[in-house]
Structures are given as structure tokens and as C-alpha cells.
mmCIF entry with sequence, helices, sheets and N, C-alpha, C, O atoms, coordinates in Angstrom:
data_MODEL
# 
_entry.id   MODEL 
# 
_entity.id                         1 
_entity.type                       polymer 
_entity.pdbx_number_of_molecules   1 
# 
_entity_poly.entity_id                      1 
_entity_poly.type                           'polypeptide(L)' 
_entity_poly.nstd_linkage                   no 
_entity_poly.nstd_monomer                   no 
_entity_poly.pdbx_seq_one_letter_code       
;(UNK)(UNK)(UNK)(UNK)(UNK)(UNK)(UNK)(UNK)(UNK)(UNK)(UNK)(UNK)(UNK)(UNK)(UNK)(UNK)
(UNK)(UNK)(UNK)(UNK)(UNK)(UNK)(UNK)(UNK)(UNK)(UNK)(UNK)(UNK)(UNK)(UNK)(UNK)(UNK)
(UNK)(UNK)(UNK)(UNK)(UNK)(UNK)(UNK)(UNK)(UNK)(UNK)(UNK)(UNK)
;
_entity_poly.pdbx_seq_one_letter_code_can   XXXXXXXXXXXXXXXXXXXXXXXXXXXXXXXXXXXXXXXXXXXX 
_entity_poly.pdbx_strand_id                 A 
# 
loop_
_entity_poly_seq.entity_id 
_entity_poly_seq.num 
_entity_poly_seq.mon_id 
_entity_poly_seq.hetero 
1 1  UNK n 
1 2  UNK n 
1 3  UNK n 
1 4  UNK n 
1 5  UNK n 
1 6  UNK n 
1 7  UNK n 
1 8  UNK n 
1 9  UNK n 
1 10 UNK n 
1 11 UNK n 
1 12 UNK n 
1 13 UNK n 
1 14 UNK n 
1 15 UNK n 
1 16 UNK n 
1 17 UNK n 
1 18 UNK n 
1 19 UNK n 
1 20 UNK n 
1 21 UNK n 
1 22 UNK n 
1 23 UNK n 
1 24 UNK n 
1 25 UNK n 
1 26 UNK n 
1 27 UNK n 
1 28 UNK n 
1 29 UNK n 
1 30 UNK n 
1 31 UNK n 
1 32 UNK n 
1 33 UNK n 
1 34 UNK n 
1 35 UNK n 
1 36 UNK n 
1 37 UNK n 
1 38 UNK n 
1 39 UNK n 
1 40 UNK n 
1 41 UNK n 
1 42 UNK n 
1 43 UNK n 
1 44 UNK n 
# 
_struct_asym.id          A 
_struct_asym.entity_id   1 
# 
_struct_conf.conf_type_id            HELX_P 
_struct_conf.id                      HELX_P1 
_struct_conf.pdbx_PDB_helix_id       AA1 
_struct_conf.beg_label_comp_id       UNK 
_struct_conf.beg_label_asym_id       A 
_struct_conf.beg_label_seq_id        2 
_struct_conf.pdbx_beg_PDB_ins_code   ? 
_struct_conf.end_label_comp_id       UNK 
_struct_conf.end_label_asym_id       A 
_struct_conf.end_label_seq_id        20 
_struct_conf.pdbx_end_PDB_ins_code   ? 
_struct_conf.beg_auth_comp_id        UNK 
_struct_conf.beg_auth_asym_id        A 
_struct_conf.beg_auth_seq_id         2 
_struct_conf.end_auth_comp_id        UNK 
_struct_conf.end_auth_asym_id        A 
_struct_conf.end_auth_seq_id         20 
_struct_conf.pdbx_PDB_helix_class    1 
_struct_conf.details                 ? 
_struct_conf.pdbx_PDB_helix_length   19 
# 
_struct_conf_type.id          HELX_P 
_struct_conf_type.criteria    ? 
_struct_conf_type.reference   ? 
# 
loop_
_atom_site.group_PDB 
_atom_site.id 
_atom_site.type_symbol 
_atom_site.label_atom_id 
_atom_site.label_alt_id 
_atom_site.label_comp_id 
_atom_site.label_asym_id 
_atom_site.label_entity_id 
_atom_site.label_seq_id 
_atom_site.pdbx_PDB_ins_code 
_atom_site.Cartn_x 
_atom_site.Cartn_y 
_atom_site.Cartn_z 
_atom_site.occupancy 
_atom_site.B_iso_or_equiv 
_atom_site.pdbx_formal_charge 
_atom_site.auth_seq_id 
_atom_site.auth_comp_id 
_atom_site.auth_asym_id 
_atom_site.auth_atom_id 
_atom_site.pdbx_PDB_model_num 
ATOM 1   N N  . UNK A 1 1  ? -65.690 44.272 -33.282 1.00 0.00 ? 1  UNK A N  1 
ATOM 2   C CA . UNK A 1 1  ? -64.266 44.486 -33.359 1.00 0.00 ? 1  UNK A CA 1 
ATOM 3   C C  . UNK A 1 1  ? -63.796 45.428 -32.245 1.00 0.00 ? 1  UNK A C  1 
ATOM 4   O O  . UNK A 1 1  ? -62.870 45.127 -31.492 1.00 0.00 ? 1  UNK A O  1 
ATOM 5   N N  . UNK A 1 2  ? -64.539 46.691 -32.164 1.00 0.00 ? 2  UNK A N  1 
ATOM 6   C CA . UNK A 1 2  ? -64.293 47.402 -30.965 1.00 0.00 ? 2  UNK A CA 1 
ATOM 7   C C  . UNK A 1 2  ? -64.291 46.418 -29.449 1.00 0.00 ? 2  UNK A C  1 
ATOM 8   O O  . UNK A 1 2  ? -63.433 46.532 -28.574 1.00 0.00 ? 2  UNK A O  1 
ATOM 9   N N  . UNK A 1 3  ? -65.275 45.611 -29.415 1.00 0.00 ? 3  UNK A N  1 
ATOM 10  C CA . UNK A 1 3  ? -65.345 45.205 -28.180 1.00 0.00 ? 3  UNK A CA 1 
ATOM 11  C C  . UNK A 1 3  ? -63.917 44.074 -27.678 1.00 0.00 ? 3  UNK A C  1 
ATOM 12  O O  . UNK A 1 3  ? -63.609 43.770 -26.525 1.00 0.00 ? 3  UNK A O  1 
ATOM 13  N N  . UNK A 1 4  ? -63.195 43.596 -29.065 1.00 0.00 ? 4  UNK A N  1 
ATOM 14  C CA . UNK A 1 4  ? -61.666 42.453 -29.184 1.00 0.00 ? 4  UNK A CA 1 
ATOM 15  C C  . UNK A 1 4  ? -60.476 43.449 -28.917 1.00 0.00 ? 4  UNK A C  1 
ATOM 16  O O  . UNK A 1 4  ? -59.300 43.133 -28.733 1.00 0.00 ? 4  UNK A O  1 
ATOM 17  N N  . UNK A 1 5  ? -60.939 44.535 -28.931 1.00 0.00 ? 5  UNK A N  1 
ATOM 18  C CA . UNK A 1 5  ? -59.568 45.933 -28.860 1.00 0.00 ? 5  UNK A CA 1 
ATOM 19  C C  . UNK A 1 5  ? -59.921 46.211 -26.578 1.00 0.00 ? 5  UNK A C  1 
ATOM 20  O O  . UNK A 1 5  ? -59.128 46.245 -25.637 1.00 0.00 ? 5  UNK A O  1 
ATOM 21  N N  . UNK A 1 6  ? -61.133 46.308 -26.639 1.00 0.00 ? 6  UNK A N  1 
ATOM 22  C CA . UNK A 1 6  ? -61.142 46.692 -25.489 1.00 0.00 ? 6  UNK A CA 1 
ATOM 23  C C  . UNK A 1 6  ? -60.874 45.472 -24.960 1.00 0.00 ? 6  UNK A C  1 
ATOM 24  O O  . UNK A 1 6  ? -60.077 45.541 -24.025 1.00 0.00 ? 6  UNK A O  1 
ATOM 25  N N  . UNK A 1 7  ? -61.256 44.371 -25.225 1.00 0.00 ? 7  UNK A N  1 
ATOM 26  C CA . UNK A 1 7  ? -61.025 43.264 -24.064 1.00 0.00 ? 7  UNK A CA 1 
ATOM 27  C C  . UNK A 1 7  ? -59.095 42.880 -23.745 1.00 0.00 ? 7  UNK A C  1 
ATOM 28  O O  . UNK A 1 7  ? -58.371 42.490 -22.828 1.00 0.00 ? 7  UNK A O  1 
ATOM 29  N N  . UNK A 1 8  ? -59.021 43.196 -24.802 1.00 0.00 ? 8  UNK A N  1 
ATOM 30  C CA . UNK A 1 8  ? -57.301 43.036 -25.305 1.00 0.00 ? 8  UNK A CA 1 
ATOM 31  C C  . UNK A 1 8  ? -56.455 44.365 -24.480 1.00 0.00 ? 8  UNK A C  1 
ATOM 32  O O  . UNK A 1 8  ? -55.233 44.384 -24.335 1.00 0.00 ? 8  UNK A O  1 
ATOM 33  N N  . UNK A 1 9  ? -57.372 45.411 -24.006 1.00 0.00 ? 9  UNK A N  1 
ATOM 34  C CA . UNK A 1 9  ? -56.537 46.164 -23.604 1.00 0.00 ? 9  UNK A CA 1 
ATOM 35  C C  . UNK A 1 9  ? -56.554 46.188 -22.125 1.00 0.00 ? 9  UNK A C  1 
ATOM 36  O O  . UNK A 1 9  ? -55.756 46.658 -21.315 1.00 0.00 ? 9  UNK A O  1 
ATOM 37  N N  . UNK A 1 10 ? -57.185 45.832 -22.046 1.00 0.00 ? 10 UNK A N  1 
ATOM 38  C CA . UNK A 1 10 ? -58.024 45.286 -20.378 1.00 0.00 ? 10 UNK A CA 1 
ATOM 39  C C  . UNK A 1 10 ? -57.164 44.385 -19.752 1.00 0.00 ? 10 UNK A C  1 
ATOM 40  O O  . UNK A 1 10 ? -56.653 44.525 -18.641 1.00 0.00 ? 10 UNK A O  1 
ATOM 41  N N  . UNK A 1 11 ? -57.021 43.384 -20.579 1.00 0.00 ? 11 UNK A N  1 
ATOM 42  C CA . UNK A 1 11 ? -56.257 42.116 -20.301 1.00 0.00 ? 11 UNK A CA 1 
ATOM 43  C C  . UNK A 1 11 ? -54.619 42.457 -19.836 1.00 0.00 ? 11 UNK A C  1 
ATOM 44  O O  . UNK A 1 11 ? -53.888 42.082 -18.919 1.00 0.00 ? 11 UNK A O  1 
ATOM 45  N N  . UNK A 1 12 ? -54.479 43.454 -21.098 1.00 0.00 ? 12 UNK A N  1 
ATOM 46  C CA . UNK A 1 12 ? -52.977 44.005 -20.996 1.00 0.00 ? 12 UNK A CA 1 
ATOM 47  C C  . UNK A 1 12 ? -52.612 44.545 -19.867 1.00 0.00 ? 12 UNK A C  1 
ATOM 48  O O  . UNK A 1 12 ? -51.515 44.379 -19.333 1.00 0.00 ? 12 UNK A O  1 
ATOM 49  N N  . UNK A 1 13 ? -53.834 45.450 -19.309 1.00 0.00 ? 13 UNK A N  1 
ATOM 50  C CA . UNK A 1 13 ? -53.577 46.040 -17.899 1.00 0.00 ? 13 UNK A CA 1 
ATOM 51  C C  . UNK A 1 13 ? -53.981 45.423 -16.552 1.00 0.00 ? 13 UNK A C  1 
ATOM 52  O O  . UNK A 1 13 ? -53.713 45.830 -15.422 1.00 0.00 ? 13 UNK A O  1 
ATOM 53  N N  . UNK A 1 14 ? -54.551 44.554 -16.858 1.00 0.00 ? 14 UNK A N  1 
ATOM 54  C CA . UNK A 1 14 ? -54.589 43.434 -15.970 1.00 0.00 ? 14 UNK A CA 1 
ATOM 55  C C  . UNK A 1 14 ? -53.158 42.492 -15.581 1.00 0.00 ? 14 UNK A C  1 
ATOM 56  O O  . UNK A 1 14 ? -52.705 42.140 -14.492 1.00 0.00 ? 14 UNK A O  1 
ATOM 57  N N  . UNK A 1 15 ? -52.658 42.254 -17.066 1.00 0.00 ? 15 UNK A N  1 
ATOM 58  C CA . UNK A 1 15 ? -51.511 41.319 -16.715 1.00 0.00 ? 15 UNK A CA 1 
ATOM 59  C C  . UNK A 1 15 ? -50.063 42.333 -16.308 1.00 0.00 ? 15 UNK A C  1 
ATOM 60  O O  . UNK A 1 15 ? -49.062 41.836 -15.793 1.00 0.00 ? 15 UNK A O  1 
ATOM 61  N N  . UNK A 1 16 ? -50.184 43.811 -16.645 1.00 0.00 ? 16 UNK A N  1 
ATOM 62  C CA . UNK A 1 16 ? -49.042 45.081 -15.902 1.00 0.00 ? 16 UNK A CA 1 
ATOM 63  C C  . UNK A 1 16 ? -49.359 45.187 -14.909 1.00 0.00 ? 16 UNK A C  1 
ATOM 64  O O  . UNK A 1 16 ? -48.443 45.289 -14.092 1.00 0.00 ? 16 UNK A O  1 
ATOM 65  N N  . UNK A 1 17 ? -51.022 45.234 -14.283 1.00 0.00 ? 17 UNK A N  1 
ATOM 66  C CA . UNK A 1 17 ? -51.061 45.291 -12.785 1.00 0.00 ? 17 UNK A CA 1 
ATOM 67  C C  . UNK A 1 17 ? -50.584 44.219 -12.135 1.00 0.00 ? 17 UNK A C  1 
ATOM 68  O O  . UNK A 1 17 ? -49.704 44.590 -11.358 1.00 0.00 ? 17 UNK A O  1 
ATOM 69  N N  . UNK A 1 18 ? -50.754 43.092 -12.094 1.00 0.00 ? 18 UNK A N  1 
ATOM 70  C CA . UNK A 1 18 ? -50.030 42.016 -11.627 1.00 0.00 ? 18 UNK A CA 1 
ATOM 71  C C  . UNK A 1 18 ? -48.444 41.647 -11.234 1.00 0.00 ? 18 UNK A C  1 
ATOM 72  O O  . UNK A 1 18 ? -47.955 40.951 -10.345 1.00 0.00 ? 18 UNK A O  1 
ATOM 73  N N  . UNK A 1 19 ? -47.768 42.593 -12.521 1.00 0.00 ? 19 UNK A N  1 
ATOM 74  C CA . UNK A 1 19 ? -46.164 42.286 -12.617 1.00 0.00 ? 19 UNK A CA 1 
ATOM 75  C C  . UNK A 1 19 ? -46.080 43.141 -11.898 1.00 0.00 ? 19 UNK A C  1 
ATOM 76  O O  . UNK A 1 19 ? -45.107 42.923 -11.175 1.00 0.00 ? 19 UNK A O  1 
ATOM 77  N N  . UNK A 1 20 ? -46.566 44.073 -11.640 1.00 0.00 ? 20 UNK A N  1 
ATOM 78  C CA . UNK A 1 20 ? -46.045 45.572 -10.936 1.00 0.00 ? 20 UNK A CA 1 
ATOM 79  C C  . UNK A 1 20 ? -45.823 45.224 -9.553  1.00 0.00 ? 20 UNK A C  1 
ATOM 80  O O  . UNK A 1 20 ? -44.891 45.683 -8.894  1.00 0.00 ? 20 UNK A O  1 
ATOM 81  N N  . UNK A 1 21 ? -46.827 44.276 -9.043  1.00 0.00 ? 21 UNK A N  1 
ATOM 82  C CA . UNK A 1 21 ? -46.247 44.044 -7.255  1.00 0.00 ? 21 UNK A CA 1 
ATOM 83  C C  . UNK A 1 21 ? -44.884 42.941 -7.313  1.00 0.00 ? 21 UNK A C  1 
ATOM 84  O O  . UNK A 1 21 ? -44.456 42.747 -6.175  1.00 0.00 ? 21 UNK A O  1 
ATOM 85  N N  . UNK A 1 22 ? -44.295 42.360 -8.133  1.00 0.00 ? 22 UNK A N  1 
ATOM 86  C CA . UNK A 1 22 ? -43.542 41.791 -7.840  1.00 0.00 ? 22 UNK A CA 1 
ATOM 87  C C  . UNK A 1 22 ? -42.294 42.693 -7.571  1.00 0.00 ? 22 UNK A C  1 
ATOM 88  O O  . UNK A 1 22 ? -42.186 43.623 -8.370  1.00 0.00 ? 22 UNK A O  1 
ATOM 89  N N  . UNK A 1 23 ? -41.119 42.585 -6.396  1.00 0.00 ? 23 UNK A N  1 
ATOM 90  C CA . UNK A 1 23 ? -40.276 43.406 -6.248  1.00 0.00 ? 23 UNK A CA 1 
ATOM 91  C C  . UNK A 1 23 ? -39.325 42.285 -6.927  1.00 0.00 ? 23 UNK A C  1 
ATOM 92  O O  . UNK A 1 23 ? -39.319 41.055 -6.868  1.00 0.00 ? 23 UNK A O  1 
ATOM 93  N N  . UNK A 1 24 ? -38.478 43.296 -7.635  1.00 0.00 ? 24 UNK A N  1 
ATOM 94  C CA . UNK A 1 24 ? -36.862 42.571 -8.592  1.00 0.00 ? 24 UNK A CA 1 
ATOM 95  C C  . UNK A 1 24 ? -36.304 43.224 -7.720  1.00 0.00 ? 24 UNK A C  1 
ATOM 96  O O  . UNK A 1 24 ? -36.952 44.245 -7.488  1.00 0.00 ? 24 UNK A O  1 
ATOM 97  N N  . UNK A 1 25 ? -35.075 43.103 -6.889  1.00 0.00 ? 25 UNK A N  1 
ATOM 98  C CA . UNK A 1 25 ? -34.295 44.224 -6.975  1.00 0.00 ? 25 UNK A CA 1 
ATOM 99  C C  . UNK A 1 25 ? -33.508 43.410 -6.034  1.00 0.00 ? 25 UNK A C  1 
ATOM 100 O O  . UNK A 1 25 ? -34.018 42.757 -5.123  1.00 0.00 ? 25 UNK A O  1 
ATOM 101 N N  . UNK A 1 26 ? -31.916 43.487 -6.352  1.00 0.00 ? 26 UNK A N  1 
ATOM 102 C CA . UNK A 1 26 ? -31.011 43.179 -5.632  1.00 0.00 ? 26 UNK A CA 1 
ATOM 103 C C  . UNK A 1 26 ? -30.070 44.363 -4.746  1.00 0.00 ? 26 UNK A C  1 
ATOM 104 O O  . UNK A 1 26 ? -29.849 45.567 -4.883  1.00 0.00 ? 26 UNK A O  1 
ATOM 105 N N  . UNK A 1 27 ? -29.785 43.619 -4.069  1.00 0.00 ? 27 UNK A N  1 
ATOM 106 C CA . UNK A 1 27 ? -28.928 44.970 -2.985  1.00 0.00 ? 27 UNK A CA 1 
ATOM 107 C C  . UNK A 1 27 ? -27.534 44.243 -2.261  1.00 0.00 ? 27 UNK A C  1 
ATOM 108 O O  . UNK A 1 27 ? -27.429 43.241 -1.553  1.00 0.00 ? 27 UNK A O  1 
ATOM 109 N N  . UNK A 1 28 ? -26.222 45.516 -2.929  1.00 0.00 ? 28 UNK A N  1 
ATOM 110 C CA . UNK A 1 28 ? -25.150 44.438 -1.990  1.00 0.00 ? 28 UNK A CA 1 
ATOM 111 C C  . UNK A 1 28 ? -24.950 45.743 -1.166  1.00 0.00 ? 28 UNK A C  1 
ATOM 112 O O  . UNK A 1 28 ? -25.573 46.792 -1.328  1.00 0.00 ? 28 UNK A O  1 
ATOM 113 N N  . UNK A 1 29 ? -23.684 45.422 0.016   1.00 0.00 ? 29 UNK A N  1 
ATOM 114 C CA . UNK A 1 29 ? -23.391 45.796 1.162   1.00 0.00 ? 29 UNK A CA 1 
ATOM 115 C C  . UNK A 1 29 ? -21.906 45.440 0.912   1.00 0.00 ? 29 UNK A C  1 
ATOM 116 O O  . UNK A 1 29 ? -21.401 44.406 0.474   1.00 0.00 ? 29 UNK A O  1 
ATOM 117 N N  . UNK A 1 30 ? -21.277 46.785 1.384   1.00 0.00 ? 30 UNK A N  1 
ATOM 118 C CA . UNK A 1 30 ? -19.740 46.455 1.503   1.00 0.00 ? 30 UNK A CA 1 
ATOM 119 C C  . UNK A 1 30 ? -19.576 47.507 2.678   1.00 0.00 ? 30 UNK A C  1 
ATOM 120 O O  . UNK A 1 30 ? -20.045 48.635 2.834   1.00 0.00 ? 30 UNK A O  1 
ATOM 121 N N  . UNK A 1 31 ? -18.625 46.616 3.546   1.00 0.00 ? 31 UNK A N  1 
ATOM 122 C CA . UNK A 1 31 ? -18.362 47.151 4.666   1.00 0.00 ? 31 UNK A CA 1 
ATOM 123 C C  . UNK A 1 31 ? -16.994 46.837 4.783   1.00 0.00 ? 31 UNK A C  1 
ATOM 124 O O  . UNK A 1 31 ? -16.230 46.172 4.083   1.00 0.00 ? 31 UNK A O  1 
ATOM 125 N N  . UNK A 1 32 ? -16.834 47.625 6.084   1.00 0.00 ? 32 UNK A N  1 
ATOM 126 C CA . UNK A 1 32 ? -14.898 47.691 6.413   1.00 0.00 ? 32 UNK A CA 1 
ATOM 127 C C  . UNK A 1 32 ? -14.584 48.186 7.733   1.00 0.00 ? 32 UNK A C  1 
ATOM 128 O O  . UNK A 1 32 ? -15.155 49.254 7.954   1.00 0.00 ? 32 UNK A O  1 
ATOM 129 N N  . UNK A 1 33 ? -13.999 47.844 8.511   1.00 0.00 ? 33 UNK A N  1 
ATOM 130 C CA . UNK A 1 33 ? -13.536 48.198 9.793   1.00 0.00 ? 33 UNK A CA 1 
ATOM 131 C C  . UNK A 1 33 ? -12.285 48.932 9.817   1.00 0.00 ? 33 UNK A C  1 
ATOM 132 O O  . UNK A 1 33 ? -11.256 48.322 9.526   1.00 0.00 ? 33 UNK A O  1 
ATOM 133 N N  . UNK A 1 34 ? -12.227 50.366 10.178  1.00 0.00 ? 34 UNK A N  1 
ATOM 134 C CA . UNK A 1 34 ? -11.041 51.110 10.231  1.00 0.00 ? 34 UNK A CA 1 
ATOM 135 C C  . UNK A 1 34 ? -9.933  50.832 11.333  1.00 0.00 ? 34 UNK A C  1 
ATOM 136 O O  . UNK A 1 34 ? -9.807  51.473 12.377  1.00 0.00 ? 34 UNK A O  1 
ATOM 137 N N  . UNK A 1 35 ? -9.452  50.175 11.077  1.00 0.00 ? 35 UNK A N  1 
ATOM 138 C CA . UNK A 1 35 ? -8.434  49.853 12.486  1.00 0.00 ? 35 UNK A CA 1 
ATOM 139 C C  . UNK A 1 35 ? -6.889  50.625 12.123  1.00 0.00 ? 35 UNK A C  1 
ATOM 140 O O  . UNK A 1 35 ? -5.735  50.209 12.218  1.00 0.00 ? 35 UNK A O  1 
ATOM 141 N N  . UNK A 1 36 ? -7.330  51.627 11.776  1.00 0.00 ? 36 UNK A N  1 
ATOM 142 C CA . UNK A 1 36 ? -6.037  52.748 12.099  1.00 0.00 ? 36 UNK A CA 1 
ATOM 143 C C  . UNK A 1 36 ? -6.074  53.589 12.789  1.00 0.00 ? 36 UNK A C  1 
ATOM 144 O O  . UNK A 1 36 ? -5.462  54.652 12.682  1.00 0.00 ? 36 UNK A O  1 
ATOM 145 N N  . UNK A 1 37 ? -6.980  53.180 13.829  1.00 0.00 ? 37 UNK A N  1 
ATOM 146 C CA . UNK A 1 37 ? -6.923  54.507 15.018  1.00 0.00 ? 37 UNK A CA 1 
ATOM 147 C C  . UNK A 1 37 ? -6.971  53.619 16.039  1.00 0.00 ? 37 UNK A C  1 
ATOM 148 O O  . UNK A 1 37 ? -6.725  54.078 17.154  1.00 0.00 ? 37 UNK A O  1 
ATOM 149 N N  . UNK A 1 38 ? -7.375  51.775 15.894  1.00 0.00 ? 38 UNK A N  1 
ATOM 150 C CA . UNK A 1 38 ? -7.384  50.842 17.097  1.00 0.00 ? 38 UNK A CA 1 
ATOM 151 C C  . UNK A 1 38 ? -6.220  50.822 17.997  1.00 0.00 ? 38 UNK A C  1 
ATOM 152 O O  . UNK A 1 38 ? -6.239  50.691 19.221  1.00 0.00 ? 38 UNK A O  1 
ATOM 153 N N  . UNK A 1 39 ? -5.072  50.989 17.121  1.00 0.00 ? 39 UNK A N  1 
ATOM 154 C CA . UNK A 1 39 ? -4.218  50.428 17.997  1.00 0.00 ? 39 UNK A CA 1 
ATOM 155 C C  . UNK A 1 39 ? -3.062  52.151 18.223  1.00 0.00 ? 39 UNK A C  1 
ATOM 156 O O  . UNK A 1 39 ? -2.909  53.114 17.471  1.00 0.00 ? 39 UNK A O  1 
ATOM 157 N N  . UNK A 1 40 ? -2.646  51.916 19.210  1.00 0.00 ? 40 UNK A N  1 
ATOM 158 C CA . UNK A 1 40 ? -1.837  53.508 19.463  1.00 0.00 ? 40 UNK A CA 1 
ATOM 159 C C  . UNK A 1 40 ? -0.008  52.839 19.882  1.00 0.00 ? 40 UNK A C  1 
ATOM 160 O O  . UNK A 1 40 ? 0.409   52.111 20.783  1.00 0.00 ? 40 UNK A O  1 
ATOM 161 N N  . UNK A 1 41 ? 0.683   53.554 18.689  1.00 0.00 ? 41 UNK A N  1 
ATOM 162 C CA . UNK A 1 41 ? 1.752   53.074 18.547  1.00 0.00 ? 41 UNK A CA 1 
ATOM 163 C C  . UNK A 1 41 ? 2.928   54.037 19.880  1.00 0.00 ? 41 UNK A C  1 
ATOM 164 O O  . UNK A 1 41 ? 4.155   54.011 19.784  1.00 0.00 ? 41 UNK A O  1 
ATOM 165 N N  . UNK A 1 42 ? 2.353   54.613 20.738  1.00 0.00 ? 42 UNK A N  1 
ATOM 166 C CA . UNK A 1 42 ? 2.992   55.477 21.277  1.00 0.00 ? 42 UNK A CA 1 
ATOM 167 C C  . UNK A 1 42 ? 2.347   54.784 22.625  1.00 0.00 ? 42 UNK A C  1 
ATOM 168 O O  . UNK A 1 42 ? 1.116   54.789 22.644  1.00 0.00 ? 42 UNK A O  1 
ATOM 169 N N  . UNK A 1 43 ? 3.027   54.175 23.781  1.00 0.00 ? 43 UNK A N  1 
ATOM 170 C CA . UNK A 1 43 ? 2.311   54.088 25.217  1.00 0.00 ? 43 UNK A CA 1 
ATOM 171 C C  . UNK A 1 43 ? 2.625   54.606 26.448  1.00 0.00 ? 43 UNK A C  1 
ATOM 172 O O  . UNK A 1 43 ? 3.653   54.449 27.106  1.00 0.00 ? 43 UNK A O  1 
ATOM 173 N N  . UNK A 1 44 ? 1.510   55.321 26.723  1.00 0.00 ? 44 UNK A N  1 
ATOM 174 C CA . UNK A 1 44 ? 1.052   56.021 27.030  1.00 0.00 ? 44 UNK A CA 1 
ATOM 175 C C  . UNK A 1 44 ? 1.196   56.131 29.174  1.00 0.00 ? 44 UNK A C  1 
ATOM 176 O O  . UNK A 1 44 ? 0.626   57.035 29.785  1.00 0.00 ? 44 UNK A O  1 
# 
């Protein structure tokens, strides 16, 4: 019985080491261009 606990726990950390390299992860990006200094309302 001891030896169905260890194989079972083995297994368990076998199948967490495995998931662990997979990367999940999403990433957004928000960007914006300041064009209130592009243009100069006074010429110069």
C-alpha cells in the first residue's frame, strides 16, 4: 500500500513538472501618438 501512495505521488509530480513549462500568458499593448505639440499654431 505504501509503495500505491508513493507511485501516485511521483506521478503527481511528474504530471506538475510537465504543466509547469508550458507558458499561459497573454499580453496587450496600447499605444498613442501625442500630436499636440506636432503641429505649431503660431508661424514662425
Amino acid at each position: 500500500m505504501k509503495r500505491l501512495f508513493v507511485m501516485a505521488g511521483l506521478f503527481v509530480l511528474l504530471v506538475m513538472a510537465a504543466s509547469a513549462q508550458e507558458k499561459k500568458f497573454g499580453m496587450y499593448a496600447v499605444g498613442f501618438y501625442n500630436q499636440e505639440n506636432l503641429f505649431d499654431t503660431i508661424h514662425d
